[in-house]
N, C-alpha and C positions, 0 to 999 in steps of 0.2 A: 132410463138413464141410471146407472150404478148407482149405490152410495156416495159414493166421494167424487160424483161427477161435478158437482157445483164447488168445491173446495179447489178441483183442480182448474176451472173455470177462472176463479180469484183470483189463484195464483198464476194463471198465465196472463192477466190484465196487468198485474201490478208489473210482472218480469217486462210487459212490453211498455209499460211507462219509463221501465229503467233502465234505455237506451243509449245512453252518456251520461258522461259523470256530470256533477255538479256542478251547479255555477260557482257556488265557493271552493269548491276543489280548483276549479280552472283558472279564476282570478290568483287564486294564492302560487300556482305553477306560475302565471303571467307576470307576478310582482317579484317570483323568485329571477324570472329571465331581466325583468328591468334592471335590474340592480348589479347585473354581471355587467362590465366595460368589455367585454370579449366574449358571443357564447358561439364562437365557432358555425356559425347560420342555423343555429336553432333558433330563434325565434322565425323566419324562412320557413321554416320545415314544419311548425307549430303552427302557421300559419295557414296551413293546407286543410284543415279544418276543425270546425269547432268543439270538438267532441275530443278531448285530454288523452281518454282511452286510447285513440291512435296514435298520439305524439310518439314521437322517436325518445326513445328511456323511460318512458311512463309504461307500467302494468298495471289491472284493472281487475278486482276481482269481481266473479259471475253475477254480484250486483250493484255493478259499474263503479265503486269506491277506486281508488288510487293505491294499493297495494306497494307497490317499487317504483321508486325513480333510480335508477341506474345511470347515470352520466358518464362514466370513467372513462379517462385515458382522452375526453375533447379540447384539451386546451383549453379551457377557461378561466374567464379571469372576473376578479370583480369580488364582492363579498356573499355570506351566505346568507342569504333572508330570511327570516324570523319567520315570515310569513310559510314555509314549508309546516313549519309547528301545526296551521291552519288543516293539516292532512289529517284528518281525525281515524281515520283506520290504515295510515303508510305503519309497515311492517317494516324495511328493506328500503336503507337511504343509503350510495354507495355515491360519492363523489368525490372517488382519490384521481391520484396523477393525474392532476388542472394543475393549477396558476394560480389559487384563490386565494385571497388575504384580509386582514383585518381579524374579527375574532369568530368564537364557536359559539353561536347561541345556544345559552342553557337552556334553550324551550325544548327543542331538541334532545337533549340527550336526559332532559324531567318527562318527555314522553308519554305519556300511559299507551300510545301503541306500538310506537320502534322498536323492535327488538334486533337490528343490526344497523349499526351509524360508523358506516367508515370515510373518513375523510384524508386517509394519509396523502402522503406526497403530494403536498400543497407547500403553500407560504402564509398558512395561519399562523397570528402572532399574538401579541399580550400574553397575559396572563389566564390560566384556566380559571374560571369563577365557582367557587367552592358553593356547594349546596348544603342545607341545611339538613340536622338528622328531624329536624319536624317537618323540612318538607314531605309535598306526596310521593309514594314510593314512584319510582321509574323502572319501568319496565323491559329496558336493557339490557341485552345479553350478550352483545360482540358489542365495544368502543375497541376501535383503531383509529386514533390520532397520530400515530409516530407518521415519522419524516416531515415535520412541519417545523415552526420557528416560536414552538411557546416559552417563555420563558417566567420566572419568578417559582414560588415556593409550589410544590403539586399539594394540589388537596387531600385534604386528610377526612372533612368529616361529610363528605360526595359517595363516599362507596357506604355510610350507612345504611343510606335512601336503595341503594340498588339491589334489591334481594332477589335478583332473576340472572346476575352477573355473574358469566363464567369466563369469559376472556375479556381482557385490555392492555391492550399493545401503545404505549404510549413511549416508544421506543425515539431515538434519533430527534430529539429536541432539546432545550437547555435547560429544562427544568433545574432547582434546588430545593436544597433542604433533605430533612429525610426521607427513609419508606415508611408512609403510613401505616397504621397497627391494625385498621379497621377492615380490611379484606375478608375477613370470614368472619366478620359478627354478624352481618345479617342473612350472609348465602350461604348454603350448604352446597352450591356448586361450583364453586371456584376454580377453575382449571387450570388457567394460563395468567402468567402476570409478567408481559415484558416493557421493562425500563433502562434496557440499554439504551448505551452511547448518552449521556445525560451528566449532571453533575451533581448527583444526589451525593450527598456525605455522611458520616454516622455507620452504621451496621446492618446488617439485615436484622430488625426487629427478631425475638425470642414468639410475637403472639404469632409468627404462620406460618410456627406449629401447630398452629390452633387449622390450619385449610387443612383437614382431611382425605379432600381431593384434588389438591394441588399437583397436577401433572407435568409443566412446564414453569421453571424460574427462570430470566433471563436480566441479571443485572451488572454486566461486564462495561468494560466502558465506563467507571463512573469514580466518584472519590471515596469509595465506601471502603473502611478501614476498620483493625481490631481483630478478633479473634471470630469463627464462623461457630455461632452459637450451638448450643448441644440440641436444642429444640427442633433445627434446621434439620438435624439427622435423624429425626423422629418422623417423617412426614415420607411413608413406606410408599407413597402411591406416586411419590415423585420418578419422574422419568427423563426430563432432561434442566440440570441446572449448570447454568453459565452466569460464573463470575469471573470472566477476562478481562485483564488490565484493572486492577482497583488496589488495596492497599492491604489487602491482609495478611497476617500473619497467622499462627500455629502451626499445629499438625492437623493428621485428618484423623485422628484416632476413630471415630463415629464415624467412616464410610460406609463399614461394611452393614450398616443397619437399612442402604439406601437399596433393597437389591432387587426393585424395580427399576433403575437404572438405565438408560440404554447410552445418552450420552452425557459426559464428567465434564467440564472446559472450568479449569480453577486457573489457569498459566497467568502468568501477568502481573502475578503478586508475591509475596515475600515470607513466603509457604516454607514451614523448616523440615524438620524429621527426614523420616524413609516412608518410602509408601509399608502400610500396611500387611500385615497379612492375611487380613480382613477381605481387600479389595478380591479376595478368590470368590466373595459370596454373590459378587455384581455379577450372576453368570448372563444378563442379559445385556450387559454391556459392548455397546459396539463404539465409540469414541472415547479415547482417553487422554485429556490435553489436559499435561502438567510443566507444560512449557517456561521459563524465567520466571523460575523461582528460586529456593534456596535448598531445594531437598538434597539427600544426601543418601550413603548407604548402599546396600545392592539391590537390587532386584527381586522382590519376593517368587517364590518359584512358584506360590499361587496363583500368579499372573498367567498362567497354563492354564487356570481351571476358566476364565471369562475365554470363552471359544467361541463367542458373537464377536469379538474384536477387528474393527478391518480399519481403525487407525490407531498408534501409539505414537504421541508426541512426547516427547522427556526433554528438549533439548535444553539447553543453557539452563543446567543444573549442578550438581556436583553427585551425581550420583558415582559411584565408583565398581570397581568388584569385575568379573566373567559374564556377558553376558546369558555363557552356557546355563546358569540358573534356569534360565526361563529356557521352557520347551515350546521351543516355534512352532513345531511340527503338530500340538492341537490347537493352535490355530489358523484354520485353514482358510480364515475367509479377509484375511491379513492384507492388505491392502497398503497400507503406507508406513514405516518404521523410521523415524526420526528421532537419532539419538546426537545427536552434533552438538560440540561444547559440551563436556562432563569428563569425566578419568577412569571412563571403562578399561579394561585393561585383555588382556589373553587373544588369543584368535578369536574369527568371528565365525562365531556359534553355526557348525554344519544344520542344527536342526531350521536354521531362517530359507535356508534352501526345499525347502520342501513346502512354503507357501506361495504355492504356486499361481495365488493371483497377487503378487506381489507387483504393484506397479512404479514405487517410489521406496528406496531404500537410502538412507544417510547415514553413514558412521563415521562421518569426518570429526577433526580433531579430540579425538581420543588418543587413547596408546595402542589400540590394536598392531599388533605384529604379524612377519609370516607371509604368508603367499597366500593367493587368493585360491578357492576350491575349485575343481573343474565342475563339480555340481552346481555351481550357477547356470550354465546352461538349463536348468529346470523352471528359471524364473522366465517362462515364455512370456511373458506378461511385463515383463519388469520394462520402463520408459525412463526411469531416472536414478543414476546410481552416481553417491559421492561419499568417495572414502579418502577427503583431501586430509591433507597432514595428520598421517599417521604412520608407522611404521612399516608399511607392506613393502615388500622384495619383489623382485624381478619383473621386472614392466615385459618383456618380448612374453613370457607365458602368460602372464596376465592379460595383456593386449589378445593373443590368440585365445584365450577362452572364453575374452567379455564378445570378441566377434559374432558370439555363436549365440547371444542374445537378440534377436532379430528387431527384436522392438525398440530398444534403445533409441532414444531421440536427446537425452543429455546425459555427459559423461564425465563427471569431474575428477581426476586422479592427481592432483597437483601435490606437492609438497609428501612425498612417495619415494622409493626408489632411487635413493643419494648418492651422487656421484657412479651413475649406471651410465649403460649405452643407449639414446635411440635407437630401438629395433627396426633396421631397414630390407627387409624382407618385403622381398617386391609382389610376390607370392599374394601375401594378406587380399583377403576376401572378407565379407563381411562388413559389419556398421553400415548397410546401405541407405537406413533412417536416421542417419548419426546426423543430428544438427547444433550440438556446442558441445566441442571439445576442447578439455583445460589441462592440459601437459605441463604446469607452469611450476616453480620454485623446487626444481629436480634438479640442476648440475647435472643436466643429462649433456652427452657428447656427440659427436656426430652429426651430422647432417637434418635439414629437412626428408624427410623419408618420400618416396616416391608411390610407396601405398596411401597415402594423405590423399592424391588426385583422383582417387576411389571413391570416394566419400562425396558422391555428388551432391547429397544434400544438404550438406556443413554450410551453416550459418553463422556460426563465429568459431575463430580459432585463436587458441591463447598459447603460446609455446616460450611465454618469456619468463626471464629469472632462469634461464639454460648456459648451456655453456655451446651451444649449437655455432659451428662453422660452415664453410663454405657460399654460395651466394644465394640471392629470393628465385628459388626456380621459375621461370618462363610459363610452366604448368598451372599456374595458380590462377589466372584469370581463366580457366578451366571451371572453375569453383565458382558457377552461376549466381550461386543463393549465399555467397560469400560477404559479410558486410561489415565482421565485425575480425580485424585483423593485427592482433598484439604481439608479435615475434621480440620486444624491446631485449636492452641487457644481457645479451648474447655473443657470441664473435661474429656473425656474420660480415664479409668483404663483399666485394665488388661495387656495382654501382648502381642503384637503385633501378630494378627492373620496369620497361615498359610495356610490362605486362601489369604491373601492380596499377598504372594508371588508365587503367583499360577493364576495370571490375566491371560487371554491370550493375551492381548491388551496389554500387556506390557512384551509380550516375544517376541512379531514380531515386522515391522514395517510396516505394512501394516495398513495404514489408511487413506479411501477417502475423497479425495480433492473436498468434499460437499461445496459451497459458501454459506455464512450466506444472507439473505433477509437484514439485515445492517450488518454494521462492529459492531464488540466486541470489546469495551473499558474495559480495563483493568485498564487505567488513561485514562486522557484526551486527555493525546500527542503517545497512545499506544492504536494501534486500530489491530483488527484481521479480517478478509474478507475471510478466509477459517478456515474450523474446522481443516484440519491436520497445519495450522500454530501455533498450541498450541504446544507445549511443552509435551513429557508423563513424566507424575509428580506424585508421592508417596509424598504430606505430609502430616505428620504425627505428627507436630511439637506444640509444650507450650502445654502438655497434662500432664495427670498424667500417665504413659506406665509406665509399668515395665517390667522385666524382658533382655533377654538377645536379641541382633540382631538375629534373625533367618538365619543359616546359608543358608537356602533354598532361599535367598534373592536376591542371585545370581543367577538367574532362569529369571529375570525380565531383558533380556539381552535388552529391547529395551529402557529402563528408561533412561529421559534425565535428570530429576530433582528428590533427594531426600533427603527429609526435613525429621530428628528424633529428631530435637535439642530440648531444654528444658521438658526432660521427665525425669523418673528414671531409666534411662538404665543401665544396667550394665553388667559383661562380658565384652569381648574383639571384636575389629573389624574383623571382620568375615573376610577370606582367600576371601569368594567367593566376595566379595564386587568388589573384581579387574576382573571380572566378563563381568561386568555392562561396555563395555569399548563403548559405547555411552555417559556415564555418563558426563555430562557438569558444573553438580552445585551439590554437596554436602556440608549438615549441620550435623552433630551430637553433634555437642555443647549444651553444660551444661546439661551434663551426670553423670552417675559416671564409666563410660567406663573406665578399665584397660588393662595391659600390653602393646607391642608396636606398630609403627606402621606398620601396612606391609607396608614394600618395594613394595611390587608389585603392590603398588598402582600409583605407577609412570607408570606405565603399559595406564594409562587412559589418552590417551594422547590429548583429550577435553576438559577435565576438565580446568576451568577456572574460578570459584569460589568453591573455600573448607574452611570446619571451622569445627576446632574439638577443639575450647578452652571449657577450664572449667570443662575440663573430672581430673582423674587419672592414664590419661597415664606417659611409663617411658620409657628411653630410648633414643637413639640418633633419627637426624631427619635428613633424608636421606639431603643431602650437594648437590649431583645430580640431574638431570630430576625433572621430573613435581612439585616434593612439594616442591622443593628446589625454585620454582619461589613465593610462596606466600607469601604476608606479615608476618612480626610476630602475629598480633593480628588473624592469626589465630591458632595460637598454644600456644596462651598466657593462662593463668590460668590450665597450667599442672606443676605442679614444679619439678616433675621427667623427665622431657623432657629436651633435651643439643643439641643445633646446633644453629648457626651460625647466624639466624635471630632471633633469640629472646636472649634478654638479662642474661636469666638463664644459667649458664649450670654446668652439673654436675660437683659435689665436687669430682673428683676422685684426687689421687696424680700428673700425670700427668698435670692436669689442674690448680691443686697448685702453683707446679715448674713453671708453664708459665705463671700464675698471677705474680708467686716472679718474673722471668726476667724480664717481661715487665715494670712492679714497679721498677728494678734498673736500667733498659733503659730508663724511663721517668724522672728519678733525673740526670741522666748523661746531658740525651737533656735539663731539666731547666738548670744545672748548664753550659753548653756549651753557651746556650741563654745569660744568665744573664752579663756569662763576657763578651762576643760579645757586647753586647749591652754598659758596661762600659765602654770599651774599646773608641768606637765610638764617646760615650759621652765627654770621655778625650780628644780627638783628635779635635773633633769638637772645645770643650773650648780654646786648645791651640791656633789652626788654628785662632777665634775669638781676641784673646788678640796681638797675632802678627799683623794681619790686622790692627788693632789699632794704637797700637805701631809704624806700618810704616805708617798709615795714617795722 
């Protein structure tokens, strides 16, 4: 026999003794399963035999110890057992996205052998229990807690003990108070530190400048105010810091010191100055969100030299100036440009044309002037272009060059082109991905166009704030994927087509949950980030319409909003109206709309804006359900109308007689008042003169 034949002997007796895990390994799994009120049929599964090493999420290293429990994503519910702590070699404990509540046992995350404890996206609550800097070190090197429900002050002196600590994501909870000082006093490897969405208050501490290897900050979301410390900008290894939506103020003079960089996100706070001319040294920079703040100034032309860039957000700022400064044209891997809300000024810079993976462009309300370049056609790539209020000229060439954009899927050009013509050139080709287009607050003239019925896969259309004539073309329920339909404030005649009640898009409610390339403002403080977050909408509204509601109207059972107010309607409110029982907002005001109202409109039990003054309606008004909740001013300017919230009501005899009682009930109540009050008067006067008297 070799030398080493009896050593290897030993060791394959001992290996076959150590054929499943332990009994304390498998009790302490067993008491963690007790304690869940929900484990999704694992204990079932657990069940199947004795030896832990097989369970379903349990790992096992080559001598049989418990390694990994892996649970994620089983719905579970219940608390976490202390008793997991009992795992004396578990490395890798992962039981996020469950259901689990109550608190984090600190045995767990004091450790001496986890080095990965993720429990996010749970319903852990209380407070986190701060560890002492004498206790023993913990051996921790990934805590992820975020997405849970901790609340109270975060620990401060817990990250002493942790000297093995490179990441902790303690993101999307309620935490307060400050940021800790203590993150790089015991570790030299500190990586990541995310404490978004939280309500930490105060500053980013000046000591992490002290993390040397600080690669990722994430503290947006929160109440953290002041000036962003000099020390912050000394920390070269950083690569991505996000403070979105917090309170601060200054400049960034100290950017340029950051120029491991890749993504910037400061937007959301009350940021002054101009960008730097620094910010050229970020050449590894690929996001740059300097969204709602207060910056100002032009555009440094160093902004050419970061040529990893493939987003630039600037919007609602005050920046001013040409955007020609900045040469688009090196950067070529440009990707989203949002300048919207600021006082750029000049045409729009021919070098943005040459980034050609340009997929979302915004240069709405600025001053831009002028006509738009036939070199957009270059932007093959480009899905979302909005240049609403601003000064661009000639919509019919404009129109023929954005056609030649093949990708296009939203299109916004409103408030444009004043006092121009609808181009109706029946010719047009192109937009065959067009799915929201916004023609709106133009004083344009002329007709609905008949290249519109091209556009098969238009989604919403907005043509209102026009001066547009003639009637709703027949063509329109043509427009399959059609749901969202705002023509209002227009001239439009005739009588409300039945074709418009005959959508399909507005008989279902099936509509995908496509995301826009940016959010859709509607206002400033009213943003949209999917198409089916719109509303399906019929108006119809400040037009010249006549004729009578089309009872077929009730057909459009998925309509959340409809607008017929200030036309010539007449007739009566159509039965099938009550229908519509998605229906959330209706208008028919100032109509000449007769007889009453249906009752069966209370049937709509959504509804939460309605307005039907200024018609010729008669009758009572339901005292019950749904209409009975609305103000008067919506049924005001009917003067045959009688209930209870408006001040009208019918002259019947009945209503006579309870005018005359109430009239000789209110003379009773003066004259009951009047001598009361005499009375009191007297008394008081007597009471006065004898006090005297005895005085």
């Amino acid at each position: 026999m070799p030398p080493f034949g009896p050593a290897l002997l030993i060791l394959l007796y001992f290996t076959s003794l150590a054929t499943s895990c332990t009994e304390q390994e498998r009790s302490s799994l067993l008491q963690f399963n007790t304690e869940l009120s929900y484990d999704s049929g694992l204990s079932s599964s657990w069940e199947n035999t004795k030896d832990c090493c097989k369970w379903e999420g349990i790992t096992c290293s080559s001598d049989m110890t418990v390694t990994d429990v892996f649970l994620t994503s089983r719905s579970l519910q219940g608390h976490i057992s202390v008793s997991l702590g009992n795992l004396t070699s578990l490395l890798h404990l992962n039981l996020s996205h469950n259901f689990l509540s109550g608190s984090l046992p600190m045995e767990l995350v004091s450790s001496k052998s986890i080095v990965v404890l993720d429990v996010s996206f749970n319903q852990l609550n209380g407070d986190l229990q701060e560890l002492q800097s004498l206790a023993p070190v913990s051996f921790l090197q990934v805590l992820n807690i975020s997405s849970n429900l901790f609340t109270g002050r975060f620990p401060s002196t817990t990250w002493e003990v942790m000297k093995s600590l490179v990441v902790l994501n303690a993101s999307n909870n309620s935490f307060t108070g400050q940021i800790p000082t203590t993150f790089c006093v015991s570790t030299l490897s500190f990586a990541v530190l995310e404490l978004s969405y939280n309500q930490f208050s105060g500053s980013i501490p000046p000591e992490l400048g002290n993390c040397s290897t600080l690669k990722s900050l994430h503290a947006g979301h929160n109440k953290l105010s002041g000036t962003l410390p000099d020390e912050l900008f000394n920390i070269n290894s950083l690569e991505h810091l996000f403070l979105h939506n917090n309170q601060y103020e200054g400049s960034l003079i100290g950017i340029g010191n950051l120029t491991n960089l890749v993504t910037l996100d400061l937007g959301g706070n009350g940021l002054c100055g101009n960008i730097p001319e620094s910010i050229g040294e970020l050449k590894r920079l690929e996001e740059l969100h300097l969204d709602d703040n207060s910056m100002s100034g032009e555009l440094p032309s160093t902004l050419s030299n970061c040529k990893n860039l493939i987003i630039i957000d600037l919007k609602s700022n005050d920046f001013s100036g040409e955007l020609t400064k900045v040469s688009f044209s090196k950067l070529p891997n440009l990707k989203i440009l949002d300048v919207v809300w600021n006082n750029f000024t000049g045409a729009v810079p021919e070098s943005i044309y040459s980034c050609s993976n340009l997929t979302a462009l915004r240069l709405s309300s600025n001053r831009f002037h002028g006509q738009l370049s036939e070199r957009i056609d270059n932007l093959k790539s480009l899905s979302f272009l909005s240049i609403v209020n601003n000064s661009i000229t000639n919509i019919t060439r404009a129109l023929q060059i954005l056609r030649s954009c093949r990708s296009l899927t939203t299109l916004l050009i409103g408030k444009n082109f004043m006092d121009e013509a609808m181009p109706e050139d029946d010719t047009f080709n192109g937009f065959e991905n067009l799915q929201v287009l916004f023609i709106n607050d133009c004083s344009l003239s002329g007709k609905i166009p008949l290249w519109l019925s091209k556009l098969t896969s238009l989604e919403m259309l907005a043509l209102y704030n026009n001066q547009l004539t003639g009637t709703v073309p027949d063509w329109i329920n043509s427009l399959t994927f059609l749901f969202y339909i705002d023509i209002s404030n227009n001239s439009l005649t005739g009588e409300i087509s039945t074709a418009l009640t005959n959508m399909p898009m507005l008989e279902t409610n099936k509509v995908a949950p496509k995301s826009f390339e940016l959010p859709i403002y509607l206002a400033q403080s009213l943003e949209y980030l999917i198409l089916s977050a719109f509303p399906k909408m019929l108006n119809l509204g400040n037009n010249n319409l006549t004729g009578v509601i089309p009872k077929e109207i009730g057909r459009l059972k998925a309509l959340i909003s409809l607008n017929l107010s200030s036309n010539k309607l007449t007739g009566t409110i159509p039965q099938s109206i009550c229908n519509l029982t998605n229906l959330q907002k209706v208008d028919l005001s100032s109509n000449h709309l007769t007889g009453a109202i249906p009752t069966s409109l209370n049937n709509l039990h959504f509804l939460s804006q309605f307005n039907i003054s200024n018609n010729d309606l008669e009758g009572p008004i339901p005292f019950v359900g749904q209409l009975s909740t609305f103000p008067s001013y919506s049924f005001d300017g009917n003067p045959k109308l009688s209930g209870p919230m408006i001040a009208h009501h019918c002259d019947s005899a009945e209503t006579i007689q309870s005018k005359k009682q109430t009239g000789e009930k209110d003379e009773k109540v003066i004259f009951v008042i009047a001598f009361g009050a005499f009375f009191c008067v007297g008394v008081l006067y007597d009471l006065t003169v004898i006090s005297r008297f005895l005085g």
